[in-house]
ROFIKE-960872 format. One record per atom (N, C-alpha, C, O): residue number from 0; x, y, z; atom name. Coordinates in steps of 0.02 Angstrom, whole numbers, plus 50000, padded with zeros to 5 digits. Example, Ala and Ser with C-alpha at 12.3 -4.5 7.8 and 13.67 -1.06 7.14 Angstrom:
site resi:0	u:50660	v:49716	w:50390	name:N
site resi:0	u:50615	v:49775	w:50390	name:CA
site resi:0	u:50660	v:49835	w:50390	name:C
site resi:0	u:50712	v:49834	w:50423	name:O
site resi:1	u:50642	v:49888	w:50354	name:N
site resi:1	u:50684	v:49947	w:50357	name:CA
site resi:1	u:50645	v:50002	w:50394	name:C
site resi:1	u:50670	v:50057	w:50402	name:O
This chain:
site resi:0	u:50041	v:49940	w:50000	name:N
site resi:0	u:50000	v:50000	w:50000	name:CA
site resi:0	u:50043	v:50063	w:50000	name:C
site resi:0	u:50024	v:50116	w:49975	name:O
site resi:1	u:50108	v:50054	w:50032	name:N
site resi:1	u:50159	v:50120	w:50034	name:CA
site resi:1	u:50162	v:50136	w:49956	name:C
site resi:1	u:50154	v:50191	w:49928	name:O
site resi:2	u:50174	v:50083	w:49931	name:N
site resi:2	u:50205	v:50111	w:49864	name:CA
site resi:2	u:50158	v:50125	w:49830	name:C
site resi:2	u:50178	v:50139	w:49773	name:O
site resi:3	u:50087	v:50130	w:49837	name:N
site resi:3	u:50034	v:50146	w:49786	name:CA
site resi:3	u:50038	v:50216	w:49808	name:C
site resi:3	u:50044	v:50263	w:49768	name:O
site resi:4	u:50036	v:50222	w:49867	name:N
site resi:4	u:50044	v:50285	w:49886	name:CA
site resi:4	u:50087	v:50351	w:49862	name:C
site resi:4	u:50072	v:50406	w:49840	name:O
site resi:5	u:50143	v:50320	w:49878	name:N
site resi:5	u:50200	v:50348	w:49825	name:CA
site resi:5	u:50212	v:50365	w:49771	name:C
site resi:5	u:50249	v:50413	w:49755	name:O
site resi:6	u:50170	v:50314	w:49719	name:N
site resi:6	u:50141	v:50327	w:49659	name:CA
site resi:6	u:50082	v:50389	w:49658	name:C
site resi:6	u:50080	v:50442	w:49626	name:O
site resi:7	u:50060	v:50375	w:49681	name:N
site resi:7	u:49992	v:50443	w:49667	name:CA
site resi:7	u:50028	v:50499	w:49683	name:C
site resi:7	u:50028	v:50541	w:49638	name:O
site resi:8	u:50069	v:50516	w:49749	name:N
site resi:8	u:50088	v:50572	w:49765	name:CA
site resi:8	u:50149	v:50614	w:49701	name:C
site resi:8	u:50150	v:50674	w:49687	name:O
site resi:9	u:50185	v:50569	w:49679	name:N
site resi:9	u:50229	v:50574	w:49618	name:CA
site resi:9	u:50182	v:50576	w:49552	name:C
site resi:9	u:50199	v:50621	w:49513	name:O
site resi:10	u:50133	v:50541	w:49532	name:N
site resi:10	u:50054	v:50590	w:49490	name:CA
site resi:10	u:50032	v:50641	w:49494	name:C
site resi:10	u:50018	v:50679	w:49448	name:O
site resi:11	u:50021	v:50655	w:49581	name:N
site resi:11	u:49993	v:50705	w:49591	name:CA
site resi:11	u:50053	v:50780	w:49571	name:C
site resi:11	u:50040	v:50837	w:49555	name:O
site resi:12	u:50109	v:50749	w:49581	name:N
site resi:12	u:50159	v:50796	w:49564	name:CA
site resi:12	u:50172	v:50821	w:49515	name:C
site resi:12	u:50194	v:50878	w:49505	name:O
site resi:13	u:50159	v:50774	w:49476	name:N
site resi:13	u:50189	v:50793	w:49386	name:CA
site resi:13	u:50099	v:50844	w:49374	name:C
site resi:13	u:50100	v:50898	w:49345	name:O
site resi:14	u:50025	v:50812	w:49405	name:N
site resi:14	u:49991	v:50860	w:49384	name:CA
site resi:14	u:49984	v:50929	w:49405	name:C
site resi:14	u:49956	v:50973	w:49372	name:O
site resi:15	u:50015	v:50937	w:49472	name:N
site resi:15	u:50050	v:51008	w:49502	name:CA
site resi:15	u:50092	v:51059	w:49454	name:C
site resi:15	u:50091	v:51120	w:49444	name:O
site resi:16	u:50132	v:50998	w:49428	name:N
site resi:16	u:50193	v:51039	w:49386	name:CA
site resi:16	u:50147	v:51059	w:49299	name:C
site resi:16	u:50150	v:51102	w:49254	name:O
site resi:17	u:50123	v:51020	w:49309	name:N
site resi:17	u:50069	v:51035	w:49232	name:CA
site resi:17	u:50033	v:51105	w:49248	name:C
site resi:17	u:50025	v:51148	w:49204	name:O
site resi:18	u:50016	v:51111	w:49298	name:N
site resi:18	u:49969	v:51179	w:49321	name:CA
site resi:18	u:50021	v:51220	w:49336	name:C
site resi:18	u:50014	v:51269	w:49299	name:O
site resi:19	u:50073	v:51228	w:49373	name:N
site resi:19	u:50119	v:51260	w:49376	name:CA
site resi:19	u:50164	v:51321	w:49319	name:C
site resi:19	u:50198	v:51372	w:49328	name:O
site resi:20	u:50144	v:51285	w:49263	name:N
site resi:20	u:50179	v:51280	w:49199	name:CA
site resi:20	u:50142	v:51323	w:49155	name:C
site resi:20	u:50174	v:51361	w:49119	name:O
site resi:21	u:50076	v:51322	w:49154	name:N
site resi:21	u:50016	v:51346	w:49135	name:CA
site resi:21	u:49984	v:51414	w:49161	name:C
site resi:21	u:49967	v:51461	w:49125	name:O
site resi:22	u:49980	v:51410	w:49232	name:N
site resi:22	u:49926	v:51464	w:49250	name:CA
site resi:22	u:49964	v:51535	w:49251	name:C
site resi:22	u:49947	v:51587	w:49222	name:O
site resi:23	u:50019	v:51525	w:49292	name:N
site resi:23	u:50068	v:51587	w:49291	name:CA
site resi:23	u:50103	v:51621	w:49225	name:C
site resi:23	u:50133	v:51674	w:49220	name:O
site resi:24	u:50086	v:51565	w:49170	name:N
site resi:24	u:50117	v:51579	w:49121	name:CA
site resi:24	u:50050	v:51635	w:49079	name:C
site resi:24	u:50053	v:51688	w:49048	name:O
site resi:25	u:50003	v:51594	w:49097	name:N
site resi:25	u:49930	v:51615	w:49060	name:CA
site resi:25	u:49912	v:51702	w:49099	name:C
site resi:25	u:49872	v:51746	w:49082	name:O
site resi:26	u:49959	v:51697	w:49153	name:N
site resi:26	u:49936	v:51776	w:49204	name:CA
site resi:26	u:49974	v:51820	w:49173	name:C
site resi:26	u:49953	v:51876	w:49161	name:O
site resi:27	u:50055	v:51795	w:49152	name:N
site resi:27	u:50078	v:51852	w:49121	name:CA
site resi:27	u:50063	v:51886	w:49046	name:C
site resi:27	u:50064	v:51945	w:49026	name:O
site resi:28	u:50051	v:51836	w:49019	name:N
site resi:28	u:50006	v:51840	w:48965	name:CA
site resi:28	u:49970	v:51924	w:48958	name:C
site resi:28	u:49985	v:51973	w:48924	name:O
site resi:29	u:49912	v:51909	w:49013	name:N
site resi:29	u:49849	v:51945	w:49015	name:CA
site resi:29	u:49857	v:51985	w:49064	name:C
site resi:29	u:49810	v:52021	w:49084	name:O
site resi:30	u:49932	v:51985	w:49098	name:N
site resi:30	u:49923	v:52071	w:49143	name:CA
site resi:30	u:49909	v:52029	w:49208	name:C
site resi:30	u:49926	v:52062	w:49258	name:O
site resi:31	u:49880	v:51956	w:49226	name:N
site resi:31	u:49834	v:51964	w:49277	name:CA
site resi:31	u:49894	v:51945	w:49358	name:C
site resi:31	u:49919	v:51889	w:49362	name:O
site resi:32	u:49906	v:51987	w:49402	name:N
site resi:32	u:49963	v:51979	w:49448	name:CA
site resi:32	u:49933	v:51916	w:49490	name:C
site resi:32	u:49972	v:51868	w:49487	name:O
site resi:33	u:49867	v:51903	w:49532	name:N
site resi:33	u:49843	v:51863	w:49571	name:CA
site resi:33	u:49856	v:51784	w:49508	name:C
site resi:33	u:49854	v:51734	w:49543	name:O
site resi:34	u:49863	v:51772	w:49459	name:N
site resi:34	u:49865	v:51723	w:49411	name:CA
site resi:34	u:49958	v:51710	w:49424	name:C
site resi:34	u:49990	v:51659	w:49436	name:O
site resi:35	u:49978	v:51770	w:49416	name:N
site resi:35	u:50074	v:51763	w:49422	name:CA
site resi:35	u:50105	v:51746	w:49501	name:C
site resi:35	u:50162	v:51727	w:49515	name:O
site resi:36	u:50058	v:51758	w:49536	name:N
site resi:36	u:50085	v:51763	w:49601	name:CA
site resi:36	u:50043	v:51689	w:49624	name:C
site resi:36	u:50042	v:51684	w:49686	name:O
site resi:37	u:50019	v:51647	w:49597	name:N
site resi:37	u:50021	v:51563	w:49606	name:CA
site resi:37	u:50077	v:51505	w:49602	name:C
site resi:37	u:50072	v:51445	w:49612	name:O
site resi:38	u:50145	v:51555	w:49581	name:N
site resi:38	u:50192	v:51506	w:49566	name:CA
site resi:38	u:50231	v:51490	w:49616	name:C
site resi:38	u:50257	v:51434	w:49620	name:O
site resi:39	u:50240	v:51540	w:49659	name:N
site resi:39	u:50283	v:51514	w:49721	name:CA
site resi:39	u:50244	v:51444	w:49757	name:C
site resi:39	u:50270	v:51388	w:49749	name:O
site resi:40	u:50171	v:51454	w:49800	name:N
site resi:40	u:50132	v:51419	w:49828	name:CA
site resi:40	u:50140	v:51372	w:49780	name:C
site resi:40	u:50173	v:51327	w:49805	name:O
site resi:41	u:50128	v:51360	w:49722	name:N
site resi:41	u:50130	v:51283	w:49677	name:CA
site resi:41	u:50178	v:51248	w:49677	name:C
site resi:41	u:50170	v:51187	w:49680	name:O
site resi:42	u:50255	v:51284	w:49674	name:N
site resi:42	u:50323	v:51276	w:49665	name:CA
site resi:42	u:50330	v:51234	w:49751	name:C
site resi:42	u:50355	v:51178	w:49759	name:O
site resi:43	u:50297	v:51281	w:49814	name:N
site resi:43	u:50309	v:51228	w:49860	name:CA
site resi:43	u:50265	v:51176	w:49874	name:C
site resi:43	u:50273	v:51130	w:49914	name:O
site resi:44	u:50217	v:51187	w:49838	name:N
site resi:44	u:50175	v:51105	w:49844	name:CA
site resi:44	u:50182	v:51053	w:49803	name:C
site resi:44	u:50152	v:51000	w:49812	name:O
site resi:45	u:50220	v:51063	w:49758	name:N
site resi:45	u:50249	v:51015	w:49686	name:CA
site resi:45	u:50316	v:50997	w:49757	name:C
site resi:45	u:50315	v:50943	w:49786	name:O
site resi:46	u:50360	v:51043	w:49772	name:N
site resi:46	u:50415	v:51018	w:49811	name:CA
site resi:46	u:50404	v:50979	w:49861	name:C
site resi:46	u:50446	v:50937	w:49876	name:O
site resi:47	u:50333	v:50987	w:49903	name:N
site resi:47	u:50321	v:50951	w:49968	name:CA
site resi:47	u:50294	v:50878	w:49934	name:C
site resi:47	u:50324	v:50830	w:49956	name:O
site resi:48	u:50244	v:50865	w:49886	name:N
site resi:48	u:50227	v:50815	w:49856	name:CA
site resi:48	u:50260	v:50788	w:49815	name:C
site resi:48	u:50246	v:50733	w:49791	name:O
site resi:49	u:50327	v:50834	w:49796	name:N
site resi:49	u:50391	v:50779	w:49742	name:CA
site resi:49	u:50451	v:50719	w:49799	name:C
site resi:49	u:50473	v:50662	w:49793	name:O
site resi:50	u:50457	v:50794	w:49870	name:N
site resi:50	u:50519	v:50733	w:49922	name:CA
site resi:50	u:50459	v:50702	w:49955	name:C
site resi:50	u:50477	v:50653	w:49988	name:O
site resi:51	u:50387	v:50713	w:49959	name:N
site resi:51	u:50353	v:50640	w:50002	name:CA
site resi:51	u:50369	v:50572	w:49970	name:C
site resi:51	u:50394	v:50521	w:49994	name:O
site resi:52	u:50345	v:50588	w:49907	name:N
site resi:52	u:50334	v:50535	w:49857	name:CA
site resi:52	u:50412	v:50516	w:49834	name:C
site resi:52	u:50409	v:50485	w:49781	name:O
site resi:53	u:50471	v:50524	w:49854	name:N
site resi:53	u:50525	v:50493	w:49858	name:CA
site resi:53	u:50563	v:50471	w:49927	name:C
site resi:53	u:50612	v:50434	w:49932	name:O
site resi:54	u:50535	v:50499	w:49968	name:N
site resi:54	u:50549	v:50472	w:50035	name:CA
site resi:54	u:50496	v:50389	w:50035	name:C
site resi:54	u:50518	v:50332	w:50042	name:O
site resi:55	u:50432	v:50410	w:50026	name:N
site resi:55	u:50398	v:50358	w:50023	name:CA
site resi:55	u:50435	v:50277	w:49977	name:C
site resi:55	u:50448	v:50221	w:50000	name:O
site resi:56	u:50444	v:50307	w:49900	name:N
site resi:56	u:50484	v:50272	w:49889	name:CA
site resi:56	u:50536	v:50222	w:49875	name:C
site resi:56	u:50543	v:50169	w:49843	name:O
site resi:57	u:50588	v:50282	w:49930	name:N
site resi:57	u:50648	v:50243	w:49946	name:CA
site resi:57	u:50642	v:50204	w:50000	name:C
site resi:57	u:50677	v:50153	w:50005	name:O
site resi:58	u:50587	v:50228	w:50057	name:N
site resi:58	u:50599	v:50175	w:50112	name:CA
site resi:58	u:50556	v:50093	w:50093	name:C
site resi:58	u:50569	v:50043	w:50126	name:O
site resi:59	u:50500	v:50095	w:50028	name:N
site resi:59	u:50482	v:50043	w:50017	name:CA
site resi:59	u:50548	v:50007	w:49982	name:C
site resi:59	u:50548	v:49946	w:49975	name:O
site resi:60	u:50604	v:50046	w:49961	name:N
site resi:60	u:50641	v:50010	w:49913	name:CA
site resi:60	u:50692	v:49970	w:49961	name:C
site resi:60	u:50704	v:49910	w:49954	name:O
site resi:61	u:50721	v:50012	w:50011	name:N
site resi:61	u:50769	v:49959	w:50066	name:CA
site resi:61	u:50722	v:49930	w:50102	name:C
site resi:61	u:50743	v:49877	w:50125	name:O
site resi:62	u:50649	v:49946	w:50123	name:N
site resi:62	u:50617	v:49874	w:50173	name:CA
site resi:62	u:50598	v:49813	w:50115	name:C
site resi:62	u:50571	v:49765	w:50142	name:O
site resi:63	u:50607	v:49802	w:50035	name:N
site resi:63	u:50605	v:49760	w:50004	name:CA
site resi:63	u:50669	v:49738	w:49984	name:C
site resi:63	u:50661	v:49679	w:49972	name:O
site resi:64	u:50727	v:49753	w:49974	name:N
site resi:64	u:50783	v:49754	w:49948	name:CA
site resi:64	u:50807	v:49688	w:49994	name:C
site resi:64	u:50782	v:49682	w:50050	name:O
site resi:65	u:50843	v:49652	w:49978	name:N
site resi:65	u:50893	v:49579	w:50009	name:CA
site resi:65	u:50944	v:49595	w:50024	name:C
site resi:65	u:50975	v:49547	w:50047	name:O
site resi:66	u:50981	v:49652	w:50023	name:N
site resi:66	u:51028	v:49657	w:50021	name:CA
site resi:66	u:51054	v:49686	w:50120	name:C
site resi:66	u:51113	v:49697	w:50134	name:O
């Protein structure tokens, strides 16, 4: 179940970074500042949901690993 987990949160990331990419880009566009000023807040929720979803992971990878 960890690693499904891990998976979605690393989905959920790449669709963060898809919006990320988009909206701020679409604000400067059109003047709009409240549209430009979404990128920080996205930038740290893509970052908090990119190291969960590799902490998650890596610890499924050494509690499966033989080594």
């Amino acid at each position: 179940m960890l690693a499904e987990i891990g998976q979605y949160t690393l989905a959920f990331s790449m669709m963060i970074s898809l919006v990320l990419s988009l909206i701020p880009l679409y604000g400067y566009f059109t003047n709009n500042q409240s549209m430009m000023q979404t990128a920080r807040p996205l930038a740290y929720m893509q970052l908090i949901f990119l190291l969960t979803s590799f902490l998650i992971l890596v610890t499924c990878l050494l509690y499966t690993s033989d080594a």
